[in-house]
C-alpha positions in Angstrom: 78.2 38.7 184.2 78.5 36.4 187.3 76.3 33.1 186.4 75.4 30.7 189.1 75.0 26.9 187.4 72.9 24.4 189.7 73.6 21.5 187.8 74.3 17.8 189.1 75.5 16.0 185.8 79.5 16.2 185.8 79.8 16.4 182.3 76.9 19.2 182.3 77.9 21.2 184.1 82.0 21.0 183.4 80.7 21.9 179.7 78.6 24.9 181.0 81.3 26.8 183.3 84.0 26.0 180.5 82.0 27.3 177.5 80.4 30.2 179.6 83.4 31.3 180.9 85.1 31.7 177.0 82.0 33.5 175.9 82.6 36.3 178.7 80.3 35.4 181.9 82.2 34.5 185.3 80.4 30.9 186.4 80.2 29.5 189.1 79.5 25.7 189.4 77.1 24.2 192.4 75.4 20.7 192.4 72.8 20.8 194.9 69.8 23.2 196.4 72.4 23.8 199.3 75.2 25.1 197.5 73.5 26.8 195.7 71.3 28.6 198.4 74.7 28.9 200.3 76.6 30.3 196.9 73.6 33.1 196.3 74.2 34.5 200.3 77.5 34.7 199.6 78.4 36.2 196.1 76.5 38.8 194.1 75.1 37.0 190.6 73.6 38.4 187.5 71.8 35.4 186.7 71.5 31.5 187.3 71.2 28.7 185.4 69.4 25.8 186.9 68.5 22.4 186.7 65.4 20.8 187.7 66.3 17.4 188.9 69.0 18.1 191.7 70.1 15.3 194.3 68.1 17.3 197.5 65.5 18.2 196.2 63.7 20.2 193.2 64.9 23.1 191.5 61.2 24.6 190.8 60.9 24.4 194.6 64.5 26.5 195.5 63.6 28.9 192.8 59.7 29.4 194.3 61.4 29.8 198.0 63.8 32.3 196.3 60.8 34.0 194.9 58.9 34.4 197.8 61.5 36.3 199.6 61.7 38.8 196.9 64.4 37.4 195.1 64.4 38.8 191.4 67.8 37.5 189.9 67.0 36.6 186.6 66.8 32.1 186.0 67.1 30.7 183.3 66.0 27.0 183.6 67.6 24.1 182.0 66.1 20.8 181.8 65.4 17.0 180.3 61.9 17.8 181.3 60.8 19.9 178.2 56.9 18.6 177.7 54.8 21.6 177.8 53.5 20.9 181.1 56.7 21.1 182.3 57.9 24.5 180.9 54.9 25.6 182.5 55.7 24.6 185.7 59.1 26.0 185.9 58.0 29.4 184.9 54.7 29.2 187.2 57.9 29.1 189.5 59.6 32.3 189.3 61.5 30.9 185.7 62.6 33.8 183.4 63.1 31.5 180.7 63.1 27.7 180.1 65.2 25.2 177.9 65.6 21.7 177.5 68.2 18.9 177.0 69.9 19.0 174.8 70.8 22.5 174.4 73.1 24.5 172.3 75.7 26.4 174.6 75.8 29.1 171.8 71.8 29.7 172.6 72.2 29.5 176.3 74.7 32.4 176.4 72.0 33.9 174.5 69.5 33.8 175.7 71.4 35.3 179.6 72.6 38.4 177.3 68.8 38.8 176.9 68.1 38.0 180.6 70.1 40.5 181.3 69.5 43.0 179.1 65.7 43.0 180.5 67.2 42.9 184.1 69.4 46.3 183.2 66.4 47.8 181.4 68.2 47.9 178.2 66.4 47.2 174.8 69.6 47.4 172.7 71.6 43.6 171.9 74.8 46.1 171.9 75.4 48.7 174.3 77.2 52.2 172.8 78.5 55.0 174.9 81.0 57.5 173.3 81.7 56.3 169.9 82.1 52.7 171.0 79.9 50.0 170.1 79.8 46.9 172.1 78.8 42.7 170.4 78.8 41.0 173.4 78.4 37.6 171.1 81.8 38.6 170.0 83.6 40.3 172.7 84.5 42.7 169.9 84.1 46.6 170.0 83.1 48.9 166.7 85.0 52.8 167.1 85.5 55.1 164.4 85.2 52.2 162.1 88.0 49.9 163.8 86.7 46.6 165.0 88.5 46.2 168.8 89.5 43.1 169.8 89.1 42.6 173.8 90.7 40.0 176.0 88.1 38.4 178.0 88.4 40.3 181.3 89.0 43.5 179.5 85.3 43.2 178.3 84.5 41.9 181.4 85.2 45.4 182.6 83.8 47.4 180.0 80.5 45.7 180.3 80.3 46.7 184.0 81.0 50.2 183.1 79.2 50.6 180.3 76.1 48.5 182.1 76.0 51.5 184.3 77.1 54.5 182.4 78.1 57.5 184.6 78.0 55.4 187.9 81.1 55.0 189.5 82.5 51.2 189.8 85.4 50.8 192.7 87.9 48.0 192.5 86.2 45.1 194.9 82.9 45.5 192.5 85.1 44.9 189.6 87.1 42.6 191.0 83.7 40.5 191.7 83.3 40.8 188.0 86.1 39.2 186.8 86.8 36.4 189.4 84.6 33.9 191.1 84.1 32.9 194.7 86.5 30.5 194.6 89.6 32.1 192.4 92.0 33.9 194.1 92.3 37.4 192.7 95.5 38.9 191.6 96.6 42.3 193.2 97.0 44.7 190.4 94.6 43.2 187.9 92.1 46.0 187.4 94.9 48.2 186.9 96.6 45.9 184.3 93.4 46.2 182.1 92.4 49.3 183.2 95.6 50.5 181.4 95.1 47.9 178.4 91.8 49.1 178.2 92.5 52.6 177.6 95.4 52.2 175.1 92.4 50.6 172.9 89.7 53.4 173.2 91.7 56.6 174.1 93.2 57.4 177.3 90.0 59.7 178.4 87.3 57.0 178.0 87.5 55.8 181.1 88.1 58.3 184.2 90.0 57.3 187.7 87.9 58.9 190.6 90.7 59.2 192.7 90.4 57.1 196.3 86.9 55.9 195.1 86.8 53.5 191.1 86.4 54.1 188.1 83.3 55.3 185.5 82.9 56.4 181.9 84.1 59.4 181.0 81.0 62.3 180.2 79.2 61.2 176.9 80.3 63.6 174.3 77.5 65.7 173.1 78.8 66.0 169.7 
């Protein structure tokens, strides 16, 4: 998942794009209301995390201006103000969810799984399709009794597919998955764990659709 963190503290916000980043999401880092207004027209995000207290101005104010013109990407609010007043004024705002500081960077990659999973529609913590059980809290797969380790973009991958089972997926759309706005992309790296991918789970899970992506194979009925 692409994360956009709208967070001014240096140390913050270094901690949360480092620590997201080796628990599978793709962050992006912004510091102000600009940026981060600028970084949401530009990319497509899954989530965001965001701050309250930003240099111009008040995150509960960008995230009520992103509500009224229909924005619905799921927030997840992190904050020093945590009296219940406060809470309740962040999710009056268009908030998802709402922690305060400090916070444990284990819960916080939580609790966006569980953004997301609401945003997708899914009520299971582990997606299956074919045989193949995903723990995103692990990057780890469960087939035919074999516990699959992943690298972090190969599950990168795999959750886009299996987020959207039977739909097909084409390269730039993955690519935006596994890189941020500001990382330069490297030519043949779907490919690369495209092939990886499918020397793990079988060389049918996942089908090319020649000239257009890729998609999960049919599940099997069996």
């Amino acid at each position: 998942m692409r994360v956009l963190i709208v967070e001014d503290d240096e140390t913050l916000g270094d901690g949360l794009n480092v620590g997201l980043r080796l628990k599978g999401f793709t962050p992006e880092l912004v510091t102000t209301c600009e940026d981060a207004r600028a970084a949401l027209e530009a990319g497509d995000f899954g989530a965001m995390v965001l701050d309250v207290m930003l240099p111009d101005g008040s995150g509960c104010d960008l995230l009520a201006r992103l509500r009224e013109g229909g924005a619905v990407l799921p927030v997840l609010m992190l904050s020093a103000l945590d009296e219940v007043n406060d809470r309740i004024t962040g999710l009056d705002a268009g908030a998802d969810d709402y922690l305060g500081k400090p916070f444990d960077l284990d819960e916080v990659a939580a609790r966006l799984r569980a953004l997301s999973r609401r945003a997708s529609g899914r009520a299971s913590a582990e997606p299956q399709w074919n045989g193949l059980t995903l723990d995103p809290a692990r990057m780890e797969g469960m087939m035919n009794g074999r516990v699959l380790a992943f690298s972090r973009r190969e599950f990168t991958i795999l959750s886009a597919l299996m987020d959207r089972p039977g739909a097909i997926l084409d390269r730039a759309a993955l690519e935006d998955r596994l890189y941020g706005w500001q990382e330069g992309v490297e030519s043949n790296a779907v490919e690369v764990h495209i092939h990886n991918l499918r020397a793990k789970l079988g060389s049918g899970f996942i089908e090319t659709v020649r000239g257009v992506g890729y998609r999960l194979a049919a599940e099997d009925p069996a």
